[in-house]
Structure formats: structure tokens, C-alpha cells
C-alpha positions as a Markdown table, in Angstrom:
| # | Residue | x | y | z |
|---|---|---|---|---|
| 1 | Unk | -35.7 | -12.3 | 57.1 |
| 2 | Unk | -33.8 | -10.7 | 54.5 |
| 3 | Unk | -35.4 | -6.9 | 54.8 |
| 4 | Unk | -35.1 | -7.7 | 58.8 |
| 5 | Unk | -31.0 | -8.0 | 58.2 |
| 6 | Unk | -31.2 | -4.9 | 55.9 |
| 7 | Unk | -32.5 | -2.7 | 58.9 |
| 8 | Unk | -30.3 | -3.9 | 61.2 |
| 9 | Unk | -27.3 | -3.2 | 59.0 |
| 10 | Unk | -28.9 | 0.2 | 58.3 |
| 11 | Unk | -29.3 | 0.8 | 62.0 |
| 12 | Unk | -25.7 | -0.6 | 62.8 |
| 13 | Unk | -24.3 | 2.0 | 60.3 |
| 14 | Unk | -26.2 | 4.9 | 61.3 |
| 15 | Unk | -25.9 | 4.7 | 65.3 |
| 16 | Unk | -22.1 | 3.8 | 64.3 |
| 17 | Unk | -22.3 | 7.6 | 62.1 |
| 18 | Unk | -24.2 | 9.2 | 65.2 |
| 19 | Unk | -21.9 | 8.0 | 67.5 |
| 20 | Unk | -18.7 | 9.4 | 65.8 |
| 21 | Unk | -19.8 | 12.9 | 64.8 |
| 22 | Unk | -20.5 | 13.3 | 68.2 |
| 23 | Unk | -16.6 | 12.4 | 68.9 |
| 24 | Unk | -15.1 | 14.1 | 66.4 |
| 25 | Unk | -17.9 | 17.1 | 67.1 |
| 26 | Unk | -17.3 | 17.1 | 70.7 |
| 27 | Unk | -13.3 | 16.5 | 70.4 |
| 28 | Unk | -13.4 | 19.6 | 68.1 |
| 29 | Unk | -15.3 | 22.0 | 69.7 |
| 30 | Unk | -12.8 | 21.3 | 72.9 |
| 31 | Unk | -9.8 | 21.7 | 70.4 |
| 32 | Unk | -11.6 | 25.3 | 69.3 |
| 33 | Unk | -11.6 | 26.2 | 72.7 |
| 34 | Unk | -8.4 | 25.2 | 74.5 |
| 35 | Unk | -6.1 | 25.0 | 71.0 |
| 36 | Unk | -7.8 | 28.1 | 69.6 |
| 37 | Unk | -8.8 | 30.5 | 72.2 |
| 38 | Unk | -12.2 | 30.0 | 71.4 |
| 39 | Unk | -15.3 | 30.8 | 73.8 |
| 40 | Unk | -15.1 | 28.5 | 76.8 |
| 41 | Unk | -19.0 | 27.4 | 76.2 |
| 42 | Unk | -17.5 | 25.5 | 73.2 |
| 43 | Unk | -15.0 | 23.5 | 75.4 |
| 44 | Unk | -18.1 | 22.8 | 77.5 |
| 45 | Unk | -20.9 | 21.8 | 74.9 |
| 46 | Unk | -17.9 | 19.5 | 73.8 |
| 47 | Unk | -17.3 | 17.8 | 76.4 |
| 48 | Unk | -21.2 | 16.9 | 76.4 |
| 49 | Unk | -20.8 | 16.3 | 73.6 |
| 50 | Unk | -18.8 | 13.6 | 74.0 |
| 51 | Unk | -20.2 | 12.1 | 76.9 |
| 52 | Unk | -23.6 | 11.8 | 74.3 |
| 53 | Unk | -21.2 | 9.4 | 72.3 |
| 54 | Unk | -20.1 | 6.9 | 75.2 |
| 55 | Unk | -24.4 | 6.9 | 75.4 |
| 56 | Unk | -24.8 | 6.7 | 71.5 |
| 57 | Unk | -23.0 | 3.8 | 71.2 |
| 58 | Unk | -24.9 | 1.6 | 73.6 |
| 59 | Unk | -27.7 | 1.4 | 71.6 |
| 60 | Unk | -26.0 | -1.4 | 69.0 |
| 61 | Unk | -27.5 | -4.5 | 69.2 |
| 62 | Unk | -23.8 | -6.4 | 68.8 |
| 63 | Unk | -23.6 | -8.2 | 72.1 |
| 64 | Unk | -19.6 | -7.8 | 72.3 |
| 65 | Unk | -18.4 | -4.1 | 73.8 |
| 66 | Unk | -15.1 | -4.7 | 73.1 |
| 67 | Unk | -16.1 | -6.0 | 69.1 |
| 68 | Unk | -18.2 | -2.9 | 69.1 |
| 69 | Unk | -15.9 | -0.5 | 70.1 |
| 70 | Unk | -13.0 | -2.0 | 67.8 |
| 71 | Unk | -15.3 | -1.6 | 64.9 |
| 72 | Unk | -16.4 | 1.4 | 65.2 |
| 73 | Unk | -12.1 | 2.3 | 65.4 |
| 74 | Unk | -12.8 | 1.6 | 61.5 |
| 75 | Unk | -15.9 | 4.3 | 61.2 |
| 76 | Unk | -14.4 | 6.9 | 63.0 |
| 77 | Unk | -11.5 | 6.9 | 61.1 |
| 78 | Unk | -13.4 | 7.4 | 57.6 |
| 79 | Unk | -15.1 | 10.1 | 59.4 |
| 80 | Unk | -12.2 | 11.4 | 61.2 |
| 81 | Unk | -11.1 | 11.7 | 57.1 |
| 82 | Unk | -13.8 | 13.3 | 55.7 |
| 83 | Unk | -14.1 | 15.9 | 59.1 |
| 84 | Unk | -10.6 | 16.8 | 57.8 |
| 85 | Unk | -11.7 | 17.2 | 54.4 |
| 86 | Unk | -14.8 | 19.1 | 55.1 |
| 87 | Unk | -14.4 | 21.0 | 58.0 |
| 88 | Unk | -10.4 | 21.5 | 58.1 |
| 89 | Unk | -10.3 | 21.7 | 54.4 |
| 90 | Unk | -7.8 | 19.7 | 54.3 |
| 91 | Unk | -7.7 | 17.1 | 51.4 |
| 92 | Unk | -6.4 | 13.6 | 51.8 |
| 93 | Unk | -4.6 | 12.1 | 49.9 |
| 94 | Unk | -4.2 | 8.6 | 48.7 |
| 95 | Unk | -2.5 | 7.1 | 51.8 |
| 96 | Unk | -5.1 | 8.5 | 54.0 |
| 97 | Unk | -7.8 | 6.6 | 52.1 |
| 98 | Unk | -5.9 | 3.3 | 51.6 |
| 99 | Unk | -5.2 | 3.4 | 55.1 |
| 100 | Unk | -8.8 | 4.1 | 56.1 |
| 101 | Unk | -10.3 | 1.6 | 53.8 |
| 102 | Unk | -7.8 | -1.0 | 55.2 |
| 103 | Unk | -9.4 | -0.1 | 58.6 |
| 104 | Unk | -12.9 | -0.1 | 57.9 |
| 105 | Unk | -12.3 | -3.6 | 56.6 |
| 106 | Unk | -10.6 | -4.7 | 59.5 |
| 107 | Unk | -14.0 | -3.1 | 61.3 |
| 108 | Unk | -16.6 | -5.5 | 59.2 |
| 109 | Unk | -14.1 | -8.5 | 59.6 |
| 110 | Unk | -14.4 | -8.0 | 63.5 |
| 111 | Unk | -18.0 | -7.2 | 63.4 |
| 112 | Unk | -19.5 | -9.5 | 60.7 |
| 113 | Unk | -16.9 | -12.9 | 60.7 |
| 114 | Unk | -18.9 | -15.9 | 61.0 |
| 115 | Unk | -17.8 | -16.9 | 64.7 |
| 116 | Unk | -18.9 | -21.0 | 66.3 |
């Protein structure tokens, strides 16, 4: 049962990393295209982009949408962080990771509290 629990946390955290590189992919290749004068085709593949993500995230087994989608508030912020980092080059600082590990364990208090 144990190695059963350790897949389906492993899945949980992976659709939940699918899920929101897809948002913050999709949200900036339509930031590149109307912020930036990029190529239009970026806005577009965006915007699929992001309709992939509403898609992604069905696939959690949590029965909850609304626990689901208030969790993964608390993944996309870490990865909303790191996007910065990597792809804006722009490092956070300390506030930006206290604030996102204060979310992320708001996220596993939603997701994981023992509920009657």
C-alpha cells in the first residue's frame, strides 16, 4: 500500500508540474506576442497552450475541483518563481521564497488534511 501512495503522490506532483508549465508557457508566449511585438503564431500556440492546461489538470485523481485548483495556486506559484528566475533572469529574493513556501504549504494543507 505504501509504494501504491508513493505513485500517486509522484503522479499528483508531476500532472500538477505539467499542468503549470503549460500556464506559465502558454501565458508567456501570449505576453511575447501582445507585450513584446512578437510573431502572432506565438500568441496563438499560447493560447493552446493554455487551453492544454484546463485539460492537464483533469487528470488528478483528488475528487474535489475546487481543492484541486486551490492547491495547485501553491505549485504555480513556485513555478511562477523559478520561470522568473530561469527564463526572465530575474532572481528572487528572500521574500519571494518565504512567500512561496508559505503557499505551497497552504497547498498540501488543502490537499492532504485528514478530512471526516
Amino acid at each position: 500500500m505504501r509504494k501504491k501512495q508513493g505513485v500517486s503522490l509522484l503522479k499528483a506532483f508531476l500532472i500538477f508540474v505539467l499542468a503549470g508549465l503549460a500556464e506559465i508557457g502558454g501565458g508567456y508566449l501570449i505576453w511575447l506576442s501582445l507585450r513584446e511585438g512578437k510573431p502572432v503564431y506565438l500568441g496563438i500556440i499560447g493560447g493552446i497552450t493554455l487551453a492544454l492546461y484546463g485539460v492537464i489538470a483533469t487528470f488528478q485523481a483528488f475528487p474535489s475541483f475546487g481543492r484541486v485548483y486551490a492547491a495547485y495556486g501553491g505549485v504555480f506559484i513556485i513555478l511562477s518563481v523559478l520561470w522568473g528566475w530561469l527564463v526572465d533572469k530575474k532572481a528572487p529574493d528572500l521574500y519571494d521564497w518565504l512567500g512561496a513556501a508559505i503557499c505551497l504549504i497552504g497547498a498540501s494543507v488543502i490537499l492532504w488534511a485528514p478530512r471526516h
